[in-house]
C-alpha positions in Angstrom: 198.5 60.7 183.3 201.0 63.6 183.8 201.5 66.4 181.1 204.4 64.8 179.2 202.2 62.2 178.2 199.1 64.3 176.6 201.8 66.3 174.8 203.6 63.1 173.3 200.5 61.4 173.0 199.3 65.1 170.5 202.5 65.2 169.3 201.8 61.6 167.5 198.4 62.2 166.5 198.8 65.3 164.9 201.8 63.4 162.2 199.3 60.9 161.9 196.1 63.4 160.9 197.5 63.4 156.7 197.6 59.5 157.0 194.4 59.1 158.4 192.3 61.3 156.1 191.9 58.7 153.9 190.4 55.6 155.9 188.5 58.1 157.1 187.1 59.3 153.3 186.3 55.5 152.6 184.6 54.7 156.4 182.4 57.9 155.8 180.9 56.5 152.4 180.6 53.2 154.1 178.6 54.6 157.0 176.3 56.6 153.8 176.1 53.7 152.2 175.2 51.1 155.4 172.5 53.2 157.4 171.4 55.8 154.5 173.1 59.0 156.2 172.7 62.4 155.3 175.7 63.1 152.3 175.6 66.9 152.9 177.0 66.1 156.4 180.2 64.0 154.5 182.8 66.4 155.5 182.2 67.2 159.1 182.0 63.0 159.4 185.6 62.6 157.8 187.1 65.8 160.1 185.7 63.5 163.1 187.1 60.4 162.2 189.8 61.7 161.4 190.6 63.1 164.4 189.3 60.3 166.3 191.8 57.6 164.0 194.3 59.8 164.5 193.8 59.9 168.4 193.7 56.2 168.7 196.6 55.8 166.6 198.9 58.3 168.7 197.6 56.8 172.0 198.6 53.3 170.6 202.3 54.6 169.6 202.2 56.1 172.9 201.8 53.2 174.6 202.6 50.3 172.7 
């Protein structure tokens, strides 16, 4: 993987961060609701998936 392709591969994810904030609200209650998780801990769980949606999603325009 050369340079060019972490930098395009960012360069996606970060336009995709605003779209993915919200799948990422709605799979965070589902993960409080399923297996009875700790609500105080709600917004550090939607940062992370919404980082982690929005790095899957710029690998797969990356490479699709």
């Amino acid at each position: 993987m050369s340079d060019i392709d972490i930098v395009l591969t960012l360069v996606f994810s970060i336009v995709m961060l605003l779209f993915m904030s919200y799948p990422a609200m709605k799979v965070s209650e589902w993960l409080e609701e399923r297996f009875s998780l700790d609500p105080n801990r709600h917004a550090l769980r939607v940062i992370v998936l919404t980082i982690l949606f929005s790095l899957i999603i710029g690998l797969f325009l990356r490479y699709a």
